[in-house]
C-alpha positions as a Markdown table, in Angstrom:
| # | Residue | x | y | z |
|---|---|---|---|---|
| 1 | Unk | 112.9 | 146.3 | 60.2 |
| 2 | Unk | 114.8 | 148.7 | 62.5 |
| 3 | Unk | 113.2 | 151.6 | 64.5 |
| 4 | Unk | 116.7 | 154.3 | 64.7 |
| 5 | Unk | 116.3 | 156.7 | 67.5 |
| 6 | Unk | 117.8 | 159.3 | 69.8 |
| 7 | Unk | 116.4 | 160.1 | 73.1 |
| 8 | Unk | 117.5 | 163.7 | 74.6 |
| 9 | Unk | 117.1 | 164.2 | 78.4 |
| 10 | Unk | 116.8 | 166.3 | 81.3 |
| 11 | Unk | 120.2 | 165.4 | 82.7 |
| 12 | Unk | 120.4 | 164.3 | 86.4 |
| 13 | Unk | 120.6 | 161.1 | 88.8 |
| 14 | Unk | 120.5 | 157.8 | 87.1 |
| 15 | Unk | 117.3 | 156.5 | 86.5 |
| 16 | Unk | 115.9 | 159.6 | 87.5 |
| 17 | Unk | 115.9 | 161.6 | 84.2 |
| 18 | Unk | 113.0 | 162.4 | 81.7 |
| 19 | Unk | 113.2 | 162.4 | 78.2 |
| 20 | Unk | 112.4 | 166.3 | 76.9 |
| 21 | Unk | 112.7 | 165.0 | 73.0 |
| 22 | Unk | 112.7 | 162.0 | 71.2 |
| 23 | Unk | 112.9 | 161.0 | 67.1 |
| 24 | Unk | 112.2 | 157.5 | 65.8 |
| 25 | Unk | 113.0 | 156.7 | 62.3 |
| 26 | Unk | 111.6 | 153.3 | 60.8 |
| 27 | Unk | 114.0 | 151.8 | 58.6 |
| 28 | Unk | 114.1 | 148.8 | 56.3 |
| 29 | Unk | 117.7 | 148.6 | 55.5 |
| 30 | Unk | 117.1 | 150.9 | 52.1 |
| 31 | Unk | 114.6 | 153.7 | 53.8 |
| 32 | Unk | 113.0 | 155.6 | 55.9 |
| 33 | Unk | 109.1 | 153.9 | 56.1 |
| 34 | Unk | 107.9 | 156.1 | 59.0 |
| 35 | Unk | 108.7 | 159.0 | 61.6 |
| 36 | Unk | 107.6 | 160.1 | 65.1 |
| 37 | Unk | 109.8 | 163.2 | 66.4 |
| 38 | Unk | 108.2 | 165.0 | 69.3 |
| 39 | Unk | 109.2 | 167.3 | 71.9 |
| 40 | Unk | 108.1 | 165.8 | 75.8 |
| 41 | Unk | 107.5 | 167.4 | 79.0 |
| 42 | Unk | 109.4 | 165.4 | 81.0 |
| 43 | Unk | 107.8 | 166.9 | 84.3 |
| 44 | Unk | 110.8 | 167.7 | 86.1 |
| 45 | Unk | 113.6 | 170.2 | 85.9 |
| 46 | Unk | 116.3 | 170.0 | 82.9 |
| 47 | Unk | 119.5 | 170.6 | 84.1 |
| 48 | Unk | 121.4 | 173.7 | 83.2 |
| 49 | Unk | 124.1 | 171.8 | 81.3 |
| 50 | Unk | 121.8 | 170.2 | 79.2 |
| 51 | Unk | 120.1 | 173.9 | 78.3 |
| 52 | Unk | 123.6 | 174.8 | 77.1 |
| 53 | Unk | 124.1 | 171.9 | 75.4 |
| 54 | Unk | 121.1 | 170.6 | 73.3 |
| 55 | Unk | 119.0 | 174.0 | 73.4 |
| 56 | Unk | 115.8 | 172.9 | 74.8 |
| 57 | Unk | 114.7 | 174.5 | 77.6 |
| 58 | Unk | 112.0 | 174.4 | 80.5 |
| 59 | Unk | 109.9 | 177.1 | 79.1 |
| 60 | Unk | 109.7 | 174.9 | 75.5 |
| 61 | Unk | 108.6 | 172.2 | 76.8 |
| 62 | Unk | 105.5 | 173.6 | 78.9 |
| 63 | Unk | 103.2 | 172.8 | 76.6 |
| 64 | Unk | 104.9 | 169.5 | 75.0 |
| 65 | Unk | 102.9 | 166.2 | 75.6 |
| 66 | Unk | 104.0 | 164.4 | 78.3 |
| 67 | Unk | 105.1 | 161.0 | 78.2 |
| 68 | Unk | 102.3 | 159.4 | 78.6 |
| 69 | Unk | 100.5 | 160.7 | 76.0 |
| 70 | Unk | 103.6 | 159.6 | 72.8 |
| 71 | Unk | 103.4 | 156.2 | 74.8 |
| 72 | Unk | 101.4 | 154.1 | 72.4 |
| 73 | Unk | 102.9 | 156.0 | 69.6 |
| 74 | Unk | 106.4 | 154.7 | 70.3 |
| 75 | Unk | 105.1 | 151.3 | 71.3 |
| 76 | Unk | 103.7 | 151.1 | 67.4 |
| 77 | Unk | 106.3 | 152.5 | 65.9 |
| 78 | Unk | 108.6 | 150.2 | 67.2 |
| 79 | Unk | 106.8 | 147.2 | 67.0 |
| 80 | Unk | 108.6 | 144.3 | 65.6 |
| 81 | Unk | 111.7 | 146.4 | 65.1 |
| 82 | Unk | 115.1 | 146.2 | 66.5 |
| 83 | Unk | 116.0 | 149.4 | 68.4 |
| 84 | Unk | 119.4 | 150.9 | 67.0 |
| 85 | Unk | 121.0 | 153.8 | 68.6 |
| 86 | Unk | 124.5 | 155.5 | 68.9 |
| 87 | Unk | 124.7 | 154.0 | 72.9 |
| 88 | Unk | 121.7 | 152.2 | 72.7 |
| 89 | Unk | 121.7 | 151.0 | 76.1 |
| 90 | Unk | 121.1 | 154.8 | 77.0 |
| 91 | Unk | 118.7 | 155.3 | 74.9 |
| 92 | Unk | 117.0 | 151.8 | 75.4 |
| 93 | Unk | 117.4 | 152.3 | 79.5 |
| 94 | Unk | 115.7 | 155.5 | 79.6 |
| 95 | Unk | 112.5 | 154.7 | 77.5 |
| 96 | Unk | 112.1 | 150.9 | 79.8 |
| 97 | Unk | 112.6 | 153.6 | 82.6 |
| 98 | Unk | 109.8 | 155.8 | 81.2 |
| 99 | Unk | 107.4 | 152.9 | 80.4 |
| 100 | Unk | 107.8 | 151.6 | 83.6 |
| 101 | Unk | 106.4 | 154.3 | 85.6 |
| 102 | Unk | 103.8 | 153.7 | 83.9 |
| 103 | Unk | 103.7 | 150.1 | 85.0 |
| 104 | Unk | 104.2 | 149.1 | 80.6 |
| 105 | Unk | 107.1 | 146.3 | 80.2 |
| 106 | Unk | 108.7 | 147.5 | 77.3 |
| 107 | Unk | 111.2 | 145.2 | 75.4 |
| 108 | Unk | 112.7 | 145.2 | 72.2 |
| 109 | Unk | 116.0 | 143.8 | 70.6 |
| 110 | Unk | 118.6 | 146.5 | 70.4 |
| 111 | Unk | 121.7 | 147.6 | 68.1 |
| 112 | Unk | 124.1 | 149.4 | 69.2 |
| 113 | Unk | 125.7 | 151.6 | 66.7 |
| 114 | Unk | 128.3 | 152.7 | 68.4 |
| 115 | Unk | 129.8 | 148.5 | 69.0 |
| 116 | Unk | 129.3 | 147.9 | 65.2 |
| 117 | Unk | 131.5 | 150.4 | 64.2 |
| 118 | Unk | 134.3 | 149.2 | 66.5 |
| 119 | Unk | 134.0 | 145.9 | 65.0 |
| 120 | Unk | 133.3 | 146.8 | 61.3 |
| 121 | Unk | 135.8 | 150.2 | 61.2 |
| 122 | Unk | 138.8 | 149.1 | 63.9 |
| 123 | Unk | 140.8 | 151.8 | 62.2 |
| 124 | Unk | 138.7 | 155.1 | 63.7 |
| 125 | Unk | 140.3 | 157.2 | 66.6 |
| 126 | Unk | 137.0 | 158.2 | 68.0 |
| 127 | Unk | 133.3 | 156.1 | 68.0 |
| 128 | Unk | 131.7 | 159.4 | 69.2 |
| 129 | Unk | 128.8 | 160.2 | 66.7 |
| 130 | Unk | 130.3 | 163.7 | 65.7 |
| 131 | Unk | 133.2 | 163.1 | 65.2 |
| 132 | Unk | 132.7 | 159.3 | 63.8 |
| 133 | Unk | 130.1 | 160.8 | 60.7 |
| 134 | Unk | 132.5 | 163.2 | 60.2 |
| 135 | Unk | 135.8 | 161.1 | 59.5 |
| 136 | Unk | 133.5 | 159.3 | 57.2 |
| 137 | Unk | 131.8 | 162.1 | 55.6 |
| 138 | Unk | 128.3 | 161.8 | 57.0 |
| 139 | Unk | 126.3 | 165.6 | 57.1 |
| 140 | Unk | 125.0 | 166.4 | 60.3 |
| 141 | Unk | 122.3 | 168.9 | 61.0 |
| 142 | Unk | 120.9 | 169.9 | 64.6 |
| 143 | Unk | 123.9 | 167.9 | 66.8 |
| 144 | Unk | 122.3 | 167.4 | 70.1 |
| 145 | Unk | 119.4 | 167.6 | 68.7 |
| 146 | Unk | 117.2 | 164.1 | 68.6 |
| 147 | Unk | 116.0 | 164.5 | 65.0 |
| 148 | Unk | 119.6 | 165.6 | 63.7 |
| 149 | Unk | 121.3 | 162.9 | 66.0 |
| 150 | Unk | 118.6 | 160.2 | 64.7 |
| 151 | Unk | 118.9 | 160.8 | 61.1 |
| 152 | Unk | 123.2 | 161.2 | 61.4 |
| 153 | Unk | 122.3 | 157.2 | 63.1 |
| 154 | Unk | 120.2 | 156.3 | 60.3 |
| 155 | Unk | 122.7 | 157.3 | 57.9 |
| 156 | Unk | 125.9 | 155.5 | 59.4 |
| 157 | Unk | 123.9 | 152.8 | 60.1 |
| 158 | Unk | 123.1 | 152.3 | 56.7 |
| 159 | Unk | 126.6 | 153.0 | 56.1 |
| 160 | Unk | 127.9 | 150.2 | 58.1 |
| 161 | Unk | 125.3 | 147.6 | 56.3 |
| 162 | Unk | 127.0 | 148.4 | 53.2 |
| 163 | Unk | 129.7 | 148.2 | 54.6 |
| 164 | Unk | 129.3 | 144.5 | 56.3 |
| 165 | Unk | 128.0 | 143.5 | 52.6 |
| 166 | Unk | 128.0 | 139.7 | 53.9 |
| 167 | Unk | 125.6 | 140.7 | 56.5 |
| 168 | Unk | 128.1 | 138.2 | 58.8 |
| 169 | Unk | 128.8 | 140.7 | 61.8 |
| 170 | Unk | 125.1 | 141.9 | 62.2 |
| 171 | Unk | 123.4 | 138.6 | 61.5 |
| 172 | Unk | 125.5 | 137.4 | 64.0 |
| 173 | Unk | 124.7 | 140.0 | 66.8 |
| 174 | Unk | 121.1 | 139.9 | 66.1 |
| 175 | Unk | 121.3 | 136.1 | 66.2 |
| 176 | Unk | 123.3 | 136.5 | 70.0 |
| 177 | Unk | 120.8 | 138.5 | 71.1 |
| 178 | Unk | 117.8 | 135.9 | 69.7 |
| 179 | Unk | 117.4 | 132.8 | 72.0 |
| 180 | Unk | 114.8 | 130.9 | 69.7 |
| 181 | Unk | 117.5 | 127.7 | 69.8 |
| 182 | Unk | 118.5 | 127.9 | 73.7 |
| 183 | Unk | 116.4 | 125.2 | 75.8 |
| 184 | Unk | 113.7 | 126.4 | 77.7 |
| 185 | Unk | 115.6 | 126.3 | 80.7 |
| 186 | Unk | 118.1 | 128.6 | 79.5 |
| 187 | Unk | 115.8 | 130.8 | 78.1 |
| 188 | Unk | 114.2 | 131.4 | 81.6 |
| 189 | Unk | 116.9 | 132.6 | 82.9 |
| 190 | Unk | 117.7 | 135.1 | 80.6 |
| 191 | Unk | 113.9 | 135.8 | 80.3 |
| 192 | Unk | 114.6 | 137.1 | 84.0 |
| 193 | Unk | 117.7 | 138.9 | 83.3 |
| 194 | Unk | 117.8 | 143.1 | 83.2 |
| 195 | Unk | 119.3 | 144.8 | 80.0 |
| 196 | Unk | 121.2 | 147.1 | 82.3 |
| 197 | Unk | 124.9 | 147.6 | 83.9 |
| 198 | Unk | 125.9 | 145.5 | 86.9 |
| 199 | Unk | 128.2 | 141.9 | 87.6 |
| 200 | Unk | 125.7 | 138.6 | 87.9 |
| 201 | Unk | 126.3 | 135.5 | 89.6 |
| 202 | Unk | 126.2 | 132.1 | 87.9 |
| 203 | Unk | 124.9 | 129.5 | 90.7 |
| 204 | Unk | 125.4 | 125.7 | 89.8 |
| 205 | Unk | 122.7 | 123.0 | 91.4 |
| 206 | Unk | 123.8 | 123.3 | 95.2 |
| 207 | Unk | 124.1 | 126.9 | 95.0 |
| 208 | Unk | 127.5 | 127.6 | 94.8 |
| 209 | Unk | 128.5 | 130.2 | 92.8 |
| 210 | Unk | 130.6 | 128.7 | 89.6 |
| 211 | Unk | 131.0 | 132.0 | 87.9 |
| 212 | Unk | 130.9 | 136.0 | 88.3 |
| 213 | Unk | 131.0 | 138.5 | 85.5 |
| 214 | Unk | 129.9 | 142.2 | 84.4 |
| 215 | Unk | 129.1 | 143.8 | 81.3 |
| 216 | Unk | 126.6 | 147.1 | 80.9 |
| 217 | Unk | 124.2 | 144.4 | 79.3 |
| 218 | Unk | 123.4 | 141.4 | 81.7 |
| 219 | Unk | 121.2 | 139.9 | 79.7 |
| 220 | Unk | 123.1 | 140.1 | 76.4 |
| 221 | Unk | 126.4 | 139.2 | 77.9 |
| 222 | Unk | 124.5 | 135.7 | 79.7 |
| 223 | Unk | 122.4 | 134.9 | 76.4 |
| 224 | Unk | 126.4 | 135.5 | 74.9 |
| 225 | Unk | 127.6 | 133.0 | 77.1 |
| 226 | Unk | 124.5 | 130.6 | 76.3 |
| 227 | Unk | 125.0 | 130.8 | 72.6 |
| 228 | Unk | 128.5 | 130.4 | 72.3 |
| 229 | Unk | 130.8 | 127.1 | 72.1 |
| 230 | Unk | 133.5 | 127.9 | 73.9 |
| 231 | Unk | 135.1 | 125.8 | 76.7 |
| 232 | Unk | 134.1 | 127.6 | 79.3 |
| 233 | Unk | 130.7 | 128.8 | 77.9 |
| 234 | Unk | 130.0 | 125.0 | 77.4 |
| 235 | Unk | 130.8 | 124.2 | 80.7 |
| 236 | Unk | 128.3 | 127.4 | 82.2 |
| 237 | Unk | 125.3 | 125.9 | 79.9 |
| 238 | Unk | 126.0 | 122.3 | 82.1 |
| 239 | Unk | 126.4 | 123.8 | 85.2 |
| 240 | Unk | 124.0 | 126.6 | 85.7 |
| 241 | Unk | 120.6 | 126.4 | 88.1 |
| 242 | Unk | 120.2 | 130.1 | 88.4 |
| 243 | Unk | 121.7 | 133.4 | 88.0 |
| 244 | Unk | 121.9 | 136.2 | 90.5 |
| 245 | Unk | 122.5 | 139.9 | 89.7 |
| 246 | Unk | 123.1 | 143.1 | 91.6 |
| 247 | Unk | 122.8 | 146.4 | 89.1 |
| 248 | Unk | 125.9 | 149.0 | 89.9 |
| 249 | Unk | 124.3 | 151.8 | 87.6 |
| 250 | Unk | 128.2 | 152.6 | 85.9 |
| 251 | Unk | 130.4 | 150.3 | 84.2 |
| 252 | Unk | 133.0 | 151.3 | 86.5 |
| 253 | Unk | 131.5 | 150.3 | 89.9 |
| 254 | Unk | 130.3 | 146.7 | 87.7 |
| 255 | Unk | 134.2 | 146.2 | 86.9 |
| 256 | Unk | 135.0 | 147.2 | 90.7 |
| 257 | Unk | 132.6 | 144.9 | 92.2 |
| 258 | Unk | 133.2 | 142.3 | 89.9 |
| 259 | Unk | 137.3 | 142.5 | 90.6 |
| 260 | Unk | 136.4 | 142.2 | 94.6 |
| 261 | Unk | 134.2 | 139.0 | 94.4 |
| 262 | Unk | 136.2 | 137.2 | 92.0 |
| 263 | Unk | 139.2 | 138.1 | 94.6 |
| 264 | Unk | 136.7 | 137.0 | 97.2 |
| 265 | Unk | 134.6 | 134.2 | 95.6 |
| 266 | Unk | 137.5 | 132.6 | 93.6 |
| 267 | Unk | 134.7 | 130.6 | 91.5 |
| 268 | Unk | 135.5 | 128.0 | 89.9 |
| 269 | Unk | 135.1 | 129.0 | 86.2 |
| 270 | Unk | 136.7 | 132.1 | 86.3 |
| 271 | Unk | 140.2 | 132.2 | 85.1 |
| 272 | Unk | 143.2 | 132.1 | 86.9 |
| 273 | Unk | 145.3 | 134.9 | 86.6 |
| 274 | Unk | 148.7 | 134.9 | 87.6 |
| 275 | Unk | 149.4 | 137.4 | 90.5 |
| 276 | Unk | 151.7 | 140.4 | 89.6 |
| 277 | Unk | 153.1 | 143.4 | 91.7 |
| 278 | Unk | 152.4 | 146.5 | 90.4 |
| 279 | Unk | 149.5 | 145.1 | 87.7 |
| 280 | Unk | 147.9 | 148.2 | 87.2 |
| 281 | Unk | 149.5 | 151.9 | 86.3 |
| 282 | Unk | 147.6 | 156.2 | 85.7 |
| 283 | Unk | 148.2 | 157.4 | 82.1 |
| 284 | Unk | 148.0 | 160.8 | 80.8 |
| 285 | Unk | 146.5 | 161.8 | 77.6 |
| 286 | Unk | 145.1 | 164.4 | 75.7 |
| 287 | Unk | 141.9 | 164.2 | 74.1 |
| 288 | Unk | 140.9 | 166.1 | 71.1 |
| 289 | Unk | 139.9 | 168.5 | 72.7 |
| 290 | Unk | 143.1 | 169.2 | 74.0 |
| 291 | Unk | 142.0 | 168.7 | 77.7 |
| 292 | Unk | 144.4 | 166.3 | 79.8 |
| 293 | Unk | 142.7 | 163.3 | 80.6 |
| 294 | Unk | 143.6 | 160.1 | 83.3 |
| 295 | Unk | 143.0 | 156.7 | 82.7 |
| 296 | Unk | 144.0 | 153.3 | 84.8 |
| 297 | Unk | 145.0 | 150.7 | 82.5 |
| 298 | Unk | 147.0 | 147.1 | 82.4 |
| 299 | Unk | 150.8 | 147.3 | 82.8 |
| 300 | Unk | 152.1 | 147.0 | 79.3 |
| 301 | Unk | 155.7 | 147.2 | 78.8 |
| 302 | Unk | 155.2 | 149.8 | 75.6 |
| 303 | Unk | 153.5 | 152.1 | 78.4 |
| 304 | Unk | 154.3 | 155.3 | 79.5 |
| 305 | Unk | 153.0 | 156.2 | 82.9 |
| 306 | Unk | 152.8 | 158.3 | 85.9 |
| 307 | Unk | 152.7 | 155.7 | 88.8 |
| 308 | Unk | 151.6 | 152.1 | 89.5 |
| 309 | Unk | 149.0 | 150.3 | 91.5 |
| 310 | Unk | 149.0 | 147.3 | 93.4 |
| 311 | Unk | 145.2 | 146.4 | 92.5 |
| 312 | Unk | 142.6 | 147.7 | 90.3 |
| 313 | Unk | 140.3 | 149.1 | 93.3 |
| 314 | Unk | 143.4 | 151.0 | 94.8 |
| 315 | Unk | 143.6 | 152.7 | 91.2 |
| 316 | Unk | 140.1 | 153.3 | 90.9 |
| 317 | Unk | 139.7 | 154.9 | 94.2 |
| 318 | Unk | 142.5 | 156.7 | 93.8 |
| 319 | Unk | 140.7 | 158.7 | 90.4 |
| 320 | Unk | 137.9 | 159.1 | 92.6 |
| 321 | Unk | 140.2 | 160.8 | 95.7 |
| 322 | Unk | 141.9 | 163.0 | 92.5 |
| 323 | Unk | 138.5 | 163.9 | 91.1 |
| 324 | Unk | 137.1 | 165.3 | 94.2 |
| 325 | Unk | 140.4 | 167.0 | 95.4 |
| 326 | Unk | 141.8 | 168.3 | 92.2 |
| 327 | Unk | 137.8 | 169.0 | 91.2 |
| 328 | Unk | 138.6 | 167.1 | 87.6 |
| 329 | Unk | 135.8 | 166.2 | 85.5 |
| 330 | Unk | 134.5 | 162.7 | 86.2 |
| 331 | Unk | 134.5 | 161.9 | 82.1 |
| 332 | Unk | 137.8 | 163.2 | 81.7 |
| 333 | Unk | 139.5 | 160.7 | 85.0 |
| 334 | Unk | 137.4 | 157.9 | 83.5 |
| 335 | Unk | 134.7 | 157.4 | 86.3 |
| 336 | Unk | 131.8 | 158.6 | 84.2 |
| 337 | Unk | 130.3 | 156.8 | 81.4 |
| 338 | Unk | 127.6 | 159.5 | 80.5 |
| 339 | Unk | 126.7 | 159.8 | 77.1 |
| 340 | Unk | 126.6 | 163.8 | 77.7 |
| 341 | Unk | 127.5 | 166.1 | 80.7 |
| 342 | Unk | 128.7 | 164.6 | 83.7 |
| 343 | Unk | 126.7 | 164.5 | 86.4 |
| 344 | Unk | 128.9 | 166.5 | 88.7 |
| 345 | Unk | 128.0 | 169.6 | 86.0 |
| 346 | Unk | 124.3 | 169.3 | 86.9 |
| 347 | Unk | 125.3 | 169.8 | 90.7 |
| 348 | Unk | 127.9 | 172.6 | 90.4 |
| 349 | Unk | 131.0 | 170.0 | 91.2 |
| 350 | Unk | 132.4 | 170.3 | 87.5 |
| 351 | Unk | 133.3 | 173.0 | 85.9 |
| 352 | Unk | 132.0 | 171.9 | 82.3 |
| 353 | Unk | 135.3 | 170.6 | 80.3 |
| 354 | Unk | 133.0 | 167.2 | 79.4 |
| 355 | Unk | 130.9 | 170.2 | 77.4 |
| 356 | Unk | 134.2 | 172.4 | 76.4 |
| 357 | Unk | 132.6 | 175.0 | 78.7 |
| 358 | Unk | 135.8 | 175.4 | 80.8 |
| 359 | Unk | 138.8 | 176.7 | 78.9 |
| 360 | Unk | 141.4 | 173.6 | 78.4 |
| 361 | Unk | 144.1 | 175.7 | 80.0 |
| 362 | Unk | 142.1 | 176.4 | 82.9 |
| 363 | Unk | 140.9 | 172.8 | 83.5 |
| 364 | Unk | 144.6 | 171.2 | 82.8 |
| 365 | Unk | 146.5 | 174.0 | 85.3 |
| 366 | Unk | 144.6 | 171.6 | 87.8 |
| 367 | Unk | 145.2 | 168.2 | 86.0 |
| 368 | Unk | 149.0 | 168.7 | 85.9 |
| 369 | Unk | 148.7 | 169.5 | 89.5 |
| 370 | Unk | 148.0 | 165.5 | 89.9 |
| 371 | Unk | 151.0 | 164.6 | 88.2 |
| 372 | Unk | 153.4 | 167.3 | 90.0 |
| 373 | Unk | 151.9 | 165.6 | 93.5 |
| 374 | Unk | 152.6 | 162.5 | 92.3 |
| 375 | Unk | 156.5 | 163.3 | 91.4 |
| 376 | Unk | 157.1 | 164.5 | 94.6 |
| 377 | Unk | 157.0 | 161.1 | 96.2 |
| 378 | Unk | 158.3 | 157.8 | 94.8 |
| 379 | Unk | 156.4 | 156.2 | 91.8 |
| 380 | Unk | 154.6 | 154.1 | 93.6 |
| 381 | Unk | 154.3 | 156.2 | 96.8 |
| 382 | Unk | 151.5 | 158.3 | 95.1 |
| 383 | Unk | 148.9 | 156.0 | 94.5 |
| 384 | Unk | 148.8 | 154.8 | 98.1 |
């Protein structure tokens, strides 16, 4: 049984939002069983971005129940389903966020939508749920909204079990995320494990630290590594004692943090990458939306690009220096993750192309100025 969902929020600093609507559809694989869409007064401010964007504002949610209040509902109608969502770990962060100001652990198995297309439809341009159940054909009604957004979830997801008609891609990622057949002592360990963004530490018996990695799962990516027979994965289930874990709140910060302690830390089951000058070059794109967008990526020799870097830290922190110089959206130079609005709209730092509220022409007279600076030094004289 799966319990589909879409969460919409007030918009503002991580792990400090509150959910202003939310829509739960109970699922069986064939049909919808049961419902719970509800409106929330999320106590706090919405941001003005998220007005424009979903619709809801302050004034309709005065009288709303607050979260407390839906609590047990959600807690029954999810019971002994696994979550799906279009980004579930969103949707999945910000309810254990809710329940846990109100001291409730809240767990669940999650699906992520959004991962099982990339893996069952490879050939799509864009995962993003618009534009996704459109390509395929998939009416949606009330975009933004959670009830429209759930039932356009319900709908691909039900798509994409057809579509895996041997069941052998979701079977599988519900078994990776199980842990019935780990030993016990394995199974402590992830037991302990957050389901949230960050780079964790794998600790052998004398404390030395064999292995570091990220993922915007911890506890997935380690029962992953638990589960799996590879070499190296083998070699982690032998060796571990513990696992440490520092959260970094964006994927970006995880895959800076992790790149500076595997530099630093050299453990011993990372692997050994050959040292390259120049490993790491700034692309420019245009999205669909016709806004020019930045991106660091590997040197590839098929690549076009505007400079090169010498590391991956001295290209990230050089998007952030553009960001706040050229004042680029943080979505569009690929620092921001966020499902909606960045959070530089909500604080007046962004202008609003994430949203399409700044005209593309506007926002790219400043994007292009980054690539004229650039030009005017040598190719690799930019990025420094």
């Amino acid at each position: 049984m799966y319990a589909i969902l879409d969460i919409e929020t007030t918009g503002g600093q991580y792990n400090q939002e509150g959910i202003t609507e939310i829509a739960i559809y109970q699922f069986d694989g064939h049909q919808v069983t049961d419902q719970f869409i509800s409106l929330i007064n999320p106590e706090r401010e919405i941001q003005p971005f998220v007005v424009k964007l979903t619709g809801i504002n302050n004034q309709m949610l005065r009288n709303a129940p607050k979260f407390f209040e839906v609590a047990k509902r959600i807690v029954e109608i999810t019971e002994g389903c696994t979550l799906v969502a279009h980004n579930a770990s969103f949707d999945y962060r910000i309810l254990q966020t809710e329940f846990r100001r109100l001291g409730y652990d809240f767990k669940r198995e999650t699906l992520c939508t959004v991962e099982l297309s990339q893996q069952l439809l490879p050939e799509k341009e864009s995962y993003s749920l618009g534009k996704l159940t459109r390509s395929l054909g998939i009416p949606v009604s009330q975009r933004h909204r959670a009830s429209g957004d759930a039932m356009a979830t319900v709908k691909l997801f039900k798509y994409l079990l057809e579509k895996d008609s041997g069941k052998n891609i979701i079977t599988q990622w519900v078994k990776n995320l199980k842990n019935d057949e780990l030993p016990i002592r394995l199974i402590k360990i992830v037991e302990e494990l957050p389901e949230r963004v960050g780079v964790y530490y794998v600790h052998n018996k004398s404390g030395s630290i064999v292995y570091v990695g990220k993922d915007k799962n911890i506890k997935r990516r380690v029962n992953q590594h638990f589960t799996s027979s590879a070499k190296r994965d083998v070699l982690l289930q032998k060796n571990v004692h513990t696992i440490t874990y520092e959260e970094t709140g964006t994927e970006l910060i995880a895959r800076l943090k992790h790149a500076q302690e595997v530099a630093k830390i050299k453990p011993k089951y990372n692997r050994k990458k050959t040292t390259k000058a120049l490993q790491y070059v700034l692309r420019a794109f245009r999205n669909a939306n016709d806004y020019l967008c930045f991106s660091v990526d590997m040197l590839r020799a098929q690549y076009e690009f505007i400079t090169t870097f010498d590391n991956l830290f001295q290209a990230q922190n050089f998007l952030y220096k553009i960001t706040e110089e050229f004042e680029l959206c943080p979505k569009l130079t690929s620092i921001s993750q966020a499902k909606e609005g960045c959070y530089n709209a909500s604080i007046g730092k962004c202008k609003g192309a994430c949203m399409n509220l700044e005209p593309a022409e506007s926002y790219n007279t400043r994007a292009y100025s980054v690539i004229e600076k650039i030009r005017i030094y040598k190719p690799n004289d930019g990025a420094h």
